[in-house]
N, C-alpha and C positions, 0 to 999 in steps of 0.2 A: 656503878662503875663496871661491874661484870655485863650488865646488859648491854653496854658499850662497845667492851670487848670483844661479847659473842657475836654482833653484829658488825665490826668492822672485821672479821677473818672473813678470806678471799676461801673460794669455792675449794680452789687448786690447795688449800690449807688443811679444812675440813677433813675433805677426802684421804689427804697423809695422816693427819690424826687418825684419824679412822683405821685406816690398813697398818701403822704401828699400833693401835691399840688391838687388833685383831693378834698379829703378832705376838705380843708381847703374851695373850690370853693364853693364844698356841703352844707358848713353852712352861705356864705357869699350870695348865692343865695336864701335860707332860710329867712337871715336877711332880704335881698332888698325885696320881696315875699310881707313878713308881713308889710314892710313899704308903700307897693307901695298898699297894700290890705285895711291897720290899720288907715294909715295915721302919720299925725304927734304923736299921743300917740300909735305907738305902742311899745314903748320900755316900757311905762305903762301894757302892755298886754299880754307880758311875762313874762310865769307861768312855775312849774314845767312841764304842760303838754307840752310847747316848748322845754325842756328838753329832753323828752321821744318823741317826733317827731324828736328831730335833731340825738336823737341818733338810732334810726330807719330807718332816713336818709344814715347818716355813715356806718352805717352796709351790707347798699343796695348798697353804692358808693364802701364799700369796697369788698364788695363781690363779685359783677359784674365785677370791675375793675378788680381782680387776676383771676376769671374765664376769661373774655374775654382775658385776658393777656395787657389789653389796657395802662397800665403801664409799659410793655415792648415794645411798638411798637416804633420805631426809629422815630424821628422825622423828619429827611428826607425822612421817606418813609408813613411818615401819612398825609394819601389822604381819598377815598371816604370810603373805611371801614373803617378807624379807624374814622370818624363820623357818621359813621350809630353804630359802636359798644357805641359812647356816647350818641345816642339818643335815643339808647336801653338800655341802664343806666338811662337817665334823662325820660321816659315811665317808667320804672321799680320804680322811684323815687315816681313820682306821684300814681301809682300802690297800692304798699303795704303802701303808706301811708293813703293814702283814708280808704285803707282795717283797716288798724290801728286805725282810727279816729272812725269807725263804730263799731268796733269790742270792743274799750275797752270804760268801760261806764263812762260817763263823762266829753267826751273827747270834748274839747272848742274848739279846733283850726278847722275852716271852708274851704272845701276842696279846696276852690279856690287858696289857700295860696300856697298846696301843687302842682295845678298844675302850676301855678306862676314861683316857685322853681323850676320844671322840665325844662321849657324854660328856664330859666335864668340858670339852671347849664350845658345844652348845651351849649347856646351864649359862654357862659364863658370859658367852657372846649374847645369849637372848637378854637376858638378864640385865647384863650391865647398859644395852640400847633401850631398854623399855627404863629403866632407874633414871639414865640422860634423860630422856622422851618426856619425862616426868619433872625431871627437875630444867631441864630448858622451857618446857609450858609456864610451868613458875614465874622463871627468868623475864621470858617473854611477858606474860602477866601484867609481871610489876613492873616492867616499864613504858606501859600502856593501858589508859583508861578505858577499859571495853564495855560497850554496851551489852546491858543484858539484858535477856531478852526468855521470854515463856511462850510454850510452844503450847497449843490449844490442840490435840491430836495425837495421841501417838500410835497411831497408824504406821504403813508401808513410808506415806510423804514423809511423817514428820519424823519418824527415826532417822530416814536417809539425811533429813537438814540439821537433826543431830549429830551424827556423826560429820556432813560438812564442816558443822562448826567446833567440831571438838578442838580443832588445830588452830582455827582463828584468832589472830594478834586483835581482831577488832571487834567482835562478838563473841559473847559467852551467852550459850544458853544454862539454862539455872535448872528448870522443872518441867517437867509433862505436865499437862490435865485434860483428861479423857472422861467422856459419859460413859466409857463400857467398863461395870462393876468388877469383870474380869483381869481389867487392865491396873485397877488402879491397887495402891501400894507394892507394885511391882518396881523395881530397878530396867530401867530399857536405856542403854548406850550409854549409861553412866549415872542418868539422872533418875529421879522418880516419877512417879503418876500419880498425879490427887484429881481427887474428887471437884467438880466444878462449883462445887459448894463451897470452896473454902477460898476461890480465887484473889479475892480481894486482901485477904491475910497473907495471902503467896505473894502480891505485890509488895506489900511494906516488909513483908521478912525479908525478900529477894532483891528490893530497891529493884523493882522491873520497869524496864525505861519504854519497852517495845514487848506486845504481843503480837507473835504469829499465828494465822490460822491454818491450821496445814491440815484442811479436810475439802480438797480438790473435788472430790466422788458425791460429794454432798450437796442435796439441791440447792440452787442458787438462794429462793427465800429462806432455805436456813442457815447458810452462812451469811445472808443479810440480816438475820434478828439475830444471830450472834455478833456479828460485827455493830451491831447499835445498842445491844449489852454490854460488852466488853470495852464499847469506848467509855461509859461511865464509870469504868476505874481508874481512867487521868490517865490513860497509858494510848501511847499510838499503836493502832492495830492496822497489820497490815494481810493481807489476805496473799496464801501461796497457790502457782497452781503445780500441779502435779507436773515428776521429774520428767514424765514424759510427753508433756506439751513444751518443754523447755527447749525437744530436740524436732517435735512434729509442727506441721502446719496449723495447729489452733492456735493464733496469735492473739484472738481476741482474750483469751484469760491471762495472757504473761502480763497485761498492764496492771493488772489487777492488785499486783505487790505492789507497785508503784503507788502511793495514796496521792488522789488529786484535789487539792487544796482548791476550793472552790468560792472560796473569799479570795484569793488571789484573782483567780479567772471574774468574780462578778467585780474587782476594782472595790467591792464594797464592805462591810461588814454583813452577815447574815441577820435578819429579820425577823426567824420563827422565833426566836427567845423576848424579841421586844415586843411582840403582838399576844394580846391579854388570852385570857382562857376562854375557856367556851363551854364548859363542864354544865354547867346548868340548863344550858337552851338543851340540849341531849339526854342529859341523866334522864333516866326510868321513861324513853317516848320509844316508840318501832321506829324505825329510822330504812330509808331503803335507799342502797346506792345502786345507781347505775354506771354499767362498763367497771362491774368493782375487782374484776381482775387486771385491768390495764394501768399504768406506772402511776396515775392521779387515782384512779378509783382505790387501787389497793391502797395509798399511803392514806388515802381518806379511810378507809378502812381499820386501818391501827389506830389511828388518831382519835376514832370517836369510839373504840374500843375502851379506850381509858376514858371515856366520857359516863362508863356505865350504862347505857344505851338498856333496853326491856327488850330487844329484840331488835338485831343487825341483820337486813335481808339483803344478801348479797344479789344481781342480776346480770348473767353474763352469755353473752352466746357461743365462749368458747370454753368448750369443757377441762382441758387440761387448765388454763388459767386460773378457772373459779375453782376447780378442785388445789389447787397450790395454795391461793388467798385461804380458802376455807378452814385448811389445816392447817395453816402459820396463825391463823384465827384462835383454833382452836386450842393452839400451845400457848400464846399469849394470850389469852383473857380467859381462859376453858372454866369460871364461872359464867359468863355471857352466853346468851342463846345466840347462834348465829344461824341465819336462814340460805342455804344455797338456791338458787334460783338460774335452772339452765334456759334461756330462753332469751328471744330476742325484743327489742324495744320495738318494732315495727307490730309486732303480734299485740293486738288490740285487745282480743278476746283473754290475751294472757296476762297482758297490765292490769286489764277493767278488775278480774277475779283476786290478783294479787293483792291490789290496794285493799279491796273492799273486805277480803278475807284477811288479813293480816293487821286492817285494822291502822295503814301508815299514816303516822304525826308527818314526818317531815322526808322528803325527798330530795337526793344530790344526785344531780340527771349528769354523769360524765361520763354518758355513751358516746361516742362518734369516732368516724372515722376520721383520720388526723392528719397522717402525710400526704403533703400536696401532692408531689409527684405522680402518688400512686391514686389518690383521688381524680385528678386531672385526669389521666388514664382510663378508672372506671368511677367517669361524674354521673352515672344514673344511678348506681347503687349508693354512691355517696350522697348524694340528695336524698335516697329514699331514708338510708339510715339517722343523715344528720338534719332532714326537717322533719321527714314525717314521723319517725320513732321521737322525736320532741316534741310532735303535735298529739301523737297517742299517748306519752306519758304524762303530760303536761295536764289535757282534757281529762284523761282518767284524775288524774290527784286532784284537780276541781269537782269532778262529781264526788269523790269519794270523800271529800270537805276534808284536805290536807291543810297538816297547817301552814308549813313553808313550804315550796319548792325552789331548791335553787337551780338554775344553766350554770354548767362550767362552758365556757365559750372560751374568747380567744382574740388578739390584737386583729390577727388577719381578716378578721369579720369587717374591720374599717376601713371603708372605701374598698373592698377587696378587688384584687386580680388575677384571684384564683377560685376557681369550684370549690374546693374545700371553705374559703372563705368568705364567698357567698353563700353556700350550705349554712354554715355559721351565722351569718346575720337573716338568715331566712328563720332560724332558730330563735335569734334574739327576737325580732320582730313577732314573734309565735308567744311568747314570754312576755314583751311588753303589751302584746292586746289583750292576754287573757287577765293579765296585770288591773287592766283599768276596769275590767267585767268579774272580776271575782270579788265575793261576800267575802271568804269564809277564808280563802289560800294569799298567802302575803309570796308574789311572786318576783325573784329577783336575778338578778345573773353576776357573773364573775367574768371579767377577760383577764385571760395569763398573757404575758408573754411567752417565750420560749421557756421549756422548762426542764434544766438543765438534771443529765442522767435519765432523762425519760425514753420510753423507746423512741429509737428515730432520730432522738438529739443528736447534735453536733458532737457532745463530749465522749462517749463510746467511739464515733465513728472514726472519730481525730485519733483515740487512743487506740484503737486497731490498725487502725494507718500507722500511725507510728513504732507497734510491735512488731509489723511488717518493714521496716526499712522505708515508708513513703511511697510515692508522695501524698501528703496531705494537699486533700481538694478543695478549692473554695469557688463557689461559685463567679465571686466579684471581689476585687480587689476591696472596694469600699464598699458591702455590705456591711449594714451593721442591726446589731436585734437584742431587744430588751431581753431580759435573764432571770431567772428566780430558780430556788431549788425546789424539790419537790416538797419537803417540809413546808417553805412558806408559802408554797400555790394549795394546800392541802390546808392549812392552818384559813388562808384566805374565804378559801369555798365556807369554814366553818362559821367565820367571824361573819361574811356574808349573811349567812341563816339567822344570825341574833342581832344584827345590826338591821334586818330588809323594814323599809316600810311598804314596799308595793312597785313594780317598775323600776325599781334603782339596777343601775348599771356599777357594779365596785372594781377598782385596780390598785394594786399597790405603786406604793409610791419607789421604783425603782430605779431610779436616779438617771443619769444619761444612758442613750443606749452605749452599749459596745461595739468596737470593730471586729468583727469576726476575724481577721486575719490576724488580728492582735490574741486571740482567744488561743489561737493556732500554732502561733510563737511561743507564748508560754507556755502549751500542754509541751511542747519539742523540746523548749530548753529547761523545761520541771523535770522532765526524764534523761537529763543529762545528757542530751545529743544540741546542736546547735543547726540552725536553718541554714539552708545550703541557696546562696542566692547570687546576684552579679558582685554584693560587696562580699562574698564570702562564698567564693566560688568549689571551697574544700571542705564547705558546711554536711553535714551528717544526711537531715530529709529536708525535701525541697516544699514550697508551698506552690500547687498546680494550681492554676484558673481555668476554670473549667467552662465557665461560660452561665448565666441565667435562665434555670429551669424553667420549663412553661408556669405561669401562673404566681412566681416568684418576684416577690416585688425585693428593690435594694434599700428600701427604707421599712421598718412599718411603723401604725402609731399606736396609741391605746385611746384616743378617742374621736367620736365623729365629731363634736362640738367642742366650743373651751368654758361650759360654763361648768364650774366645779364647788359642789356644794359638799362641808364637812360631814364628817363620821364621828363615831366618840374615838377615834385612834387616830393620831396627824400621817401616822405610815399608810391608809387605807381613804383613798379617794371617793367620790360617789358622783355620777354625773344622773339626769335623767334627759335622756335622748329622746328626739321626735323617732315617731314612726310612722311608719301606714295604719291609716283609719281602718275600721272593723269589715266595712264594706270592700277596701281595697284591698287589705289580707287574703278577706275571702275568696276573689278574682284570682290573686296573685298564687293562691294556692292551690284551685280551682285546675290553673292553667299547670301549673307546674305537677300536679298528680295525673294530669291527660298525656304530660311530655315524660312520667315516667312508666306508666301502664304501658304505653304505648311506643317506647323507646324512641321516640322524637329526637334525636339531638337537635335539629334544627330550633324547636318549639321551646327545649330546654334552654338554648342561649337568649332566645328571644327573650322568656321570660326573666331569664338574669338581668340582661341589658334594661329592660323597660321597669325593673319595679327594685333594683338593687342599686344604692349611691354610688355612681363614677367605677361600676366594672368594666374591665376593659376585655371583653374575650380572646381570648387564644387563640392564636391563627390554627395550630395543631393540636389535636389531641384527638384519642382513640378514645370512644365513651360507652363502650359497651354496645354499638352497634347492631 
């Protein structure tokens, strides 16, 4: 009933309470002054000149009070100025009263009285605002179910979102937890700091509904194996960025609090938890991925970390990325050898020695280049990278008598109409001949569809658009494109490896495609803005058509054929596709390394068009000329 109360008084209410209760301080501080000054007769000692002080008093408390505004300041947000604005009151008190006592003649009351009165209508005024402040958080409190929430940091960020929330009707933060030994059983903004060891005891003591991660400054892979820790305490985690991207132009991290539900956006239920394990085809063999810094080679990289693996040899040609993978490596399994490997899959001489020295069981080839656009752009290095670094790792793990090799490949390989896409089946075709000619290596391949959170996807890109204000871009009103997350295109490649008999082609079973605009709608109206369009002309962000990039098909599929033969999993398809004979590979390859030595583009399209199913070339593109 009181929380009713407090929340049906009007502003104009408030603010009179307030400036009578100031008041009233001003004369009771007065009283105490003369008592604590007079002694026991001073209530014999009060004259009309106590009269003419308290109301000289008043006039100062009241005056100061509407100038300073210190009668309007909320009491959830009265901190350090609103007591300096009362002790620039109670100085002002002692001030003109002094001046008063000297000024009119006669005047009995001795100045000590008045500055007496000044301290004590501080104590009084601080005092009695922070006691409300305290007991309205209460009020508030209880008549509202707030969520609670643990703050993972207590850093610069996460104090500042601590004290945010200290005044909050709708969040309550409960507890720090910090890795720095320094920080922790310390008191910061109110709460405490524990140890991250004990996190999961801090949720059931706390009933913790929501963790925050409020470590902005910290490399992205390690607030991503903390955010895939912390989700296994049942609690939603949501990731903060720093106060001061809140106000600058980094927008790509402000989505990042926002968690995007990604069973919503695939229409479907998620896959990696119904697709069986794979722990044995890996336990105790050398294992080597390729491209294992890039968004599939690294999750393949976690993934067969917990496989127990004899030796993980990373291969990457970009060094900050394999140095990232290496050391989140090395924090998650740091019993497991891991091998870093700077170097590129095109270097022949540097695959031949790797395999043979190292000794590799099983190889996951997911080097290549990937975005169309920018393949289309430069199609000679992306042919060089996505056939012939497939044809040097591929030949190398045959001489070196590998046991598996898988291709990560890709939908766009089929019927493609883009250079990247061709690169692609030039790959698979590479794959399936060595397939029918090898003893010793069981070779097989994997096509993803798009795969959602990887670089380059749609789902980043949308969500920066939308941190920005829009508009979100879509190429085609009806585009639409198969989806998976990274977990089950990573789970895929693995089950591929123990499933392969030779030549098989594997896809998951991903139900209809999606419409990307439809993809586009959701991330807008999951972030609480609404699409701005002709039925909704005062809609938040707009959806732009932007027109179909070179090479960009509006459909894609996931197979050249429809004959579809089982797996032991009903989620995991398996087709075996025709290819080019061994003879016509060889031509086919023959010509395509003369169009890339030689920076041919002419020679390059040719050889697409005559040896690749229904490409259709691009009128435009720059290819490295």
């Amino acid at each position: 009933m009181f929380y009713n109360f407090v929340n049906s008084l009007r502003s104009s209410h408030k603010h009179a309470i307030f400036l009578a209760m100031d008041l009233v301080l001003a004369v009771i501080a007065y009283g105490a002054a003369s008592a604590m000054f007079l002694g026991s007769n001073w209530m014999n000692a009060l004259s009309v000149d106590s009269l003419i002080d308290i109301a000289a008093i008043l006039a100062v408390v009241a005056a100061l009070s509407v100038k300073f505004g210190l009668n309007k300041v909320k009491l959830n947000a009265y901190e350090m100025q609103g007591m300096v604005d009362s002790a620039f009151i109670a100085v002002a008190i002692v001030g003109i009263s002094v001046i008063n006592s000297l000024l009119l003649p006669g005047q009995s009351t001795h100045p000590t009285i008045f500055l007496i009165t000044g301290m004590i209508f501080l104590i009084l005024s601080v005092l009695l605002r922070l006691v409300m402040r305290v007991a309205l958080l209460r009020i508030y409190r209880s008549g509202n179910r707030r969520l609670r929430v643990l703050i993972y940091g207590a850093g610069q960020t996460g104090q500042q979102l601590a004290n945010a929330l200290a005044t909050d009707k709708t969040v309550m933060p409960v507890a720090f937890v910090d890795d720095e030994p320094r920080l922790q059983a310390l008191t910061i903004a109110g709460l405490k700091v524990y140890n991250p060891s004990g996190i999961r005891k801090l949720v059931d003591r706390y009933d913790v509904q929501r963790i925050v991660l409020a470590m902005p400054s910290a490399p992205r892979n390690v607030r991503t194996q903390l955010i895939r820790e912390l989700t296994d305490t049942g609690c939603e985690v949501h990731a903060l960025p720093s106060f001061a991207d809140l106000i600058s132009n980094n927008a790509s991290t402000l989505y990042e609090s926002r968690p995007v539900d990604l069973g919503d956006l695939l229409g479907r239920d998620g896959l990696e938890d119904q697709l069986p394990g794979v722990s044995d085809t890996y336990a105790g063999r050398n294992i080597l991925v390729t491209g294992a810094g890039g968004s599939i080679g690294s999750e393949l990289c976690r993934q067969i970390g917990g496989c127990r693996p004899a030796n993980l040899i990373l291969l990457d040609h970009g060094e900050h990325a394999l140095f990232q993978i290496a050391r989140e490596l090395h924090g998650l399994v740091p019993d497991i050898k891991v091998t870093p490997i700077l170097g590129s899959v095109t270097d022949k001489a540097l695959v031949n020695v790797l395999m043979q020295s190292k000794k590799v069981d099983i190889v996951l080839h997911a080097a290549a280049y990937k975005h169309v656009p920018l393949v289309e752009e430069n199609a000679i290095e992306g042919m060089r990278n996505n056939v012939i670094g497939t044809r040097v790792v591929a030949n190398a793990a045959r001489d070196a008598g590998v046991e598996r090799f898988i291709l990560v490949s890709t939908d766009k390989a089929v019927r493609p109409t883009s250079v990247m896409g061709a690169s692609k089946r030039f790959a698979e075709m590479i794959v399936q001949d060595l397939a029918t000619r090898a003893s010793t290596t069981r070779f097989s391949m994997v096509r993803f569809g798009n795969v959602m959170g990887s670089s380059g996807s749609v789902i980043p890109l949308f969500a920066e658009q939308i941190a920005k204000g829009g508009p979100v871009t879509l190429t085609h009103a009806d585009v639409t494109r198969y989806f998976m997350t990274i977990p089950e295109a990573a789970r895929l490649v693995l089950l591929a490896g123990s499933f392969a008999r030779g030549g098989d082609v594997f896809v998951l079973d991903m139900g209809e495609p999606i419409a990307v605009r439809d993809m586009a709608r959701k991330m807008i109206e999951g972030s609480g803005l609404s699409v701005r369009d002709a039925a909704n002309p005062d809609g938040d962000i707009e959806i732009a058509i932007t027109g179909l990039r070179p090479g960009e098909k509006l459909h894609e599929e996931l197979l050249i054929g429809s004959d579809m033969l089982t797996t032991p999993h009903s989620k995991i398809l398996r087709a075996q596709e025709g290819h080019l004979s061994e003879i016509e590979l060889a031509k086919a390859l023959k010509s395509l390394s003369e169009a890339i030595e030689t920076r041919d583009v002419a020679l390059l399209r040719s050889v697409l068009s005559r040896w690749i199913e229904q490409t259709d070339p691009v009128d435009e593109a720059s290819v490295n000329e």
